[in-house]
C-alpha positions as CSV (number, residue, x, y, z in Angstrom):
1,X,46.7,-12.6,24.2
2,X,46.6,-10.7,20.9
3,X,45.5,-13.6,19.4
4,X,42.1,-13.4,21.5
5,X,41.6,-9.6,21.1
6,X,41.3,-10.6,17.3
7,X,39.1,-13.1,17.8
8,X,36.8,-11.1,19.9
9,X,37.1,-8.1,17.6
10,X,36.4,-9.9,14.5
11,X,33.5,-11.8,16.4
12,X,31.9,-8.7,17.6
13,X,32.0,-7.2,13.7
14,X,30.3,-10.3,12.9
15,X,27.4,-10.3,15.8
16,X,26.9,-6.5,15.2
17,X,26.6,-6.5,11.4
18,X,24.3,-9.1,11.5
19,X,21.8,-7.2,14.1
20,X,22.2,-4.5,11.7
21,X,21.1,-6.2,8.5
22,X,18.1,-8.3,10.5
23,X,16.6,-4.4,11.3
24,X,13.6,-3.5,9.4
25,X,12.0,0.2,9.3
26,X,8.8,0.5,11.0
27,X,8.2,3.0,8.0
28,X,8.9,0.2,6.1
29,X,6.9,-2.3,7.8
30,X,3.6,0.5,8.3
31,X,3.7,0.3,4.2
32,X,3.1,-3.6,3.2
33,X,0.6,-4.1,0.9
34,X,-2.8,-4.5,2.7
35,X,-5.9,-5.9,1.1
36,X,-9.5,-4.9,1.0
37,X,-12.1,-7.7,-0.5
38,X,-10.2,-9.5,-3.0
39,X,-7.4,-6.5,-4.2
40,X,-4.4,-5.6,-3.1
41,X,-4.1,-2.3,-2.3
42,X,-0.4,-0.8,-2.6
43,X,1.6,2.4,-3.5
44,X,0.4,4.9,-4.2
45,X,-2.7,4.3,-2.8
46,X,-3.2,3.8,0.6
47,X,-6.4,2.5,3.1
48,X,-7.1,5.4,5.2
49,X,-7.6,3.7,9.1
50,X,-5.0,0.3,8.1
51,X,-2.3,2.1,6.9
52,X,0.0,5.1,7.5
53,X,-0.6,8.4,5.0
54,X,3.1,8.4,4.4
55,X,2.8,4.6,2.9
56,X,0.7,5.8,-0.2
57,X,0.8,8.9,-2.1
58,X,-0.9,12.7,-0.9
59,X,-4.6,12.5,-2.2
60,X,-4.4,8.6,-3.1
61,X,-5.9,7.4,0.0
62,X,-8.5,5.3,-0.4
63,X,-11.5,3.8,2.8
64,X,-12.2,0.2,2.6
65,X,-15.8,-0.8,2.4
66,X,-16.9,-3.5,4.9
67,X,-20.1,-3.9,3.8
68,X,-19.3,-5.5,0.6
69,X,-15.2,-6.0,0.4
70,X,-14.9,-3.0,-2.0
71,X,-12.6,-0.4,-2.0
72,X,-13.8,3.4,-2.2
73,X,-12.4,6.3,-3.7
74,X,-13.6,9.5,-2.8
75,X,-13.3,12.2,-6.1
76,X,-14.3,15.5,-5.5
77,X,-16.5,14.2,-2.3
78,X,-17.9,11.4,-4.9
79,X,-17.4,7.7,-3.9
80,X,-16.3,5.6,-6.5
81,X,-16.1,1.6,-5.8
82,X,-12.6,0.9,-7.5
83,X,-13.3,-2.6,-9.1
84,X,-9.9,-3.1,-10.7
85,X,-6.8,-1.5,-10.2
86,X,-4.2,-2.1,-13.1
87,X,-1.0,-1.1,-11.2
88,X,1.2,-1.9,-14.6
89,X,-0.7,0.7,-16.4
90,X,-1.2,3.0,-13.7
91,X,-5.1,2.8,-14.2
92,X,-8.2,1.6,-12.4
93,X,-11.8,0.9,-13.0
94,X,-14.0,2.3,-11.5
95,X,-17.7,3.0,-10.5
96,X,-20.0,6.1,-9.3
97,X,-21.3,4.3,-5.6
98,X,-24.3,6.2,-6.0
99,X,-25.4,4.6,-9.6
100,X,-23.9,0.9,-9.6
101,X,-23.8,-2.4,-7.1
102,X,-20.5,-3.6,-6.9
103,X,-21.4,-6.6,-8.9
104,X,-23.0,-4.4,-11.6
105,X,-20.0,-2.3,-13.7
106,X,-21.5,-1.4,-16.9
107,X,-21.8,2.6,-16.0
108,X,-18.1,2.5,-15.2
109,X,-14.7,4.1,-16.3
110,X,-11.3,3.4,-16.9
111,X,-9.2,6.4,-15.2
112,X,-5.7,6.8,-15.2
113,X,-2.9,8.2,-12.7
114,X,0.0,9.6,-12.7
115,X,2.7,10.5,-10.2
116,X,4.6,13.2,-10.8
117,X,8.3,12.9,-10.7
């Protein structure tokens, strides 16, 4: 008799640890990396319409471009296609929309970002 109690305690501790551990966040889950063209967009950025605000950092959001695959960044109500983003260095390059094609980068810049801490 107390040999079965056992047995059914220690197999429930088992079952219910194992439900526990298979749970992922939806927080989580809202705040994969997504991609737009041919770059994966990540923290701290996030693509305003895919993913959640709380998956990327305040101001860092970011529109995908469906026309041509780029991604946008809107500065001071200025688009800028973001070519390149160099999450190791915490830069990105980028270009003014309104004076480059996306397959033309000679006007652009090399910006940087920081988080704060």
């Amino acid at each position: 008799m107390y040999c079965c109690v056992i047995i059914s305690i220690i197999l429930y501790s088992v079952l219910s640890r194992t439900s526990f551990c298979s749970y992922v966040d939806p927080h989580f889950l809202a705040c994969e990396p997504q991609t737009c063209g041919n770059q994966s967009i990540r923290y701290p950025f996030y693509i305003q319409g895919i993913q959640e605000s709380f998956g990327g950092y305040p101001g860092f959001a970011i529109s995908c471009d469906t026309n041509n695959g780029f991604p946008i960044l809107n500065l001071s109500s200025t688009p800028y296609i973001i070519h390149q983003i160099f999450y190791h260095n915490q830069s990105l390059r980028v270009s003014n929309a309104a004076f480059s094609s996306t397959n033309n980068t000679m006007l652009g810049w090399v910006l940087s970002y920081v988080r704060p801490k």
